[in-house]
Each structure stands twice: as structure tokens, then as C-alpha cells.
C-alpha positions as CSV (number, residue, x, y, z in Angstrom):
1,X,-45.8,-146.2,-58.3
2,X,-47.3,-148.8,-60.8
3,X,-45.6,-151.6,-63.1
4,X,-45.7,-151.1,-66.6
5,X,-47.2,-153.9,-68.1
6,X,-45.4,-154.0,-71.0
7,X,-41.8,-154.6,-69.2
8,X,-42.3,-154.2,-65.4
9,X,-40.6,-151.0,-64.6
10,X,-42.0,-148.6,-62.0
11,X,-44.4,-145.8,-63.0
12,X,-45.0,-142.7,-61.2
13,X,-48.3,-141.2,-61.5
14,X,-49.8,-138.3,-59.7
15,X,-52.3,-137.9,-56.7
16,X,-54.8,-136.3,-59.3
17,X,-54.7,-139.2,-61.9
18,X,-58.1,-140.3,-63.3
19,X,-59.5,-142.8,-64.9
20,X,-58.6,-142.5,-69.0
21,X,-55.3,-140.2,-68.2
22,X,-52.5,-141.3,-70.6
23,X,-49.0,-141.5,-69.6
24,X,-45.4,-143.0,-71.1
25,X,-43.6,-145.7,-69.6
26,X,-39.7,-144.2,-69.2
27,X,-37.8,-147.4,-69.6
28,X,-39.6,-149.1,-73.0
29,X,-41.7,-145.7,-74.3
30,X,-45.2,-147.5,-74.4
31,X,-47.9,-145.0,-74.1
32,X,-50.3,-146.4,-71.2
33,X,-53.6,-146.1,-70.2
34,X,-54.8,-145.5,-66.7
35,X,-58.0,-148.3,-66.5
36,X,-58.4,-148.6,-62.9
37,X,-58.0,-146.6,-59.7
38,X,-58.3,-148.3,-56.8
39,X,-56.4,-150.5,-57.0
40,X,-54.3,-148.4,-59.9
41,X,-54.2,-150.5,-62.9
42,X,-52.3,-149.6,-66.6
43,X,-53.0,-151.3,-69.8
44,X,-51.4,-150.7,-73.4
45,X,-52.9,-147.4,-75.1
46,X,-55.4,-148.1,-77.7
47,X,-53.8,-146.9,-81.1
48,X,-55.4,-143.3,-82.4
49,X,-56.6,-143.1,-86.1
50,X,-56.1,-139.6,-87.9
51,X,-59.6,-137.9,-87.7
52,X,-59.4,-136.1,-91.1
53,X,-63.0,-134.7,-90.5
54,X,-65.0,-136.8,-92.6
């Protein structure tokens, strides 16, 4: 388990989690990024842009 950094609840993440791997906090909904593994570290998301293939 992790804190969210967004609102401090506990986040679960698996024993394969890499670097990169999104994930959703349950209590607030923020989509987190994982940026560190050892030790395991999340950050805010970055927003996605639409890609219309241009």
C-alpha cells in the first residue's frame, strides 16, 4: 500500500507494478502515476491530449 497524494488514502498496487503503470485512487478518483519503485512513489497523472493523427 501507497498514499495517494492527492488526499492520503491507501493504495494498493500489485507485486508486478512498473515504473509508468497508471492506476485510480478509490477514495478521490485521481488517475496516478507510478514514478518510483523502490521506494514506491505516486504523482498526479499528466493529462492526455486527443491524438487525432495529424
Amino acid at each position: 500500500m501507497v498514499e495517494c497524494p492527492i488526499c492520503g488514502a491507501e493504495v494498493e498496487f500489485g507485486a508486478h507494478t512498473v515504473v509508468g503503470e497508471l492506476m485510480e485512487c478509490g477514495d478521490c478518483g485521481t488517475e496516478l502515476e507510478v514514478l518510483n519503485l523502490k521506494p514506491v512513489t505516486l504523482g498526479e497523472a499528466p493529462e492526455t491530449e486527443e491524438d487525432w493523427g495529424q
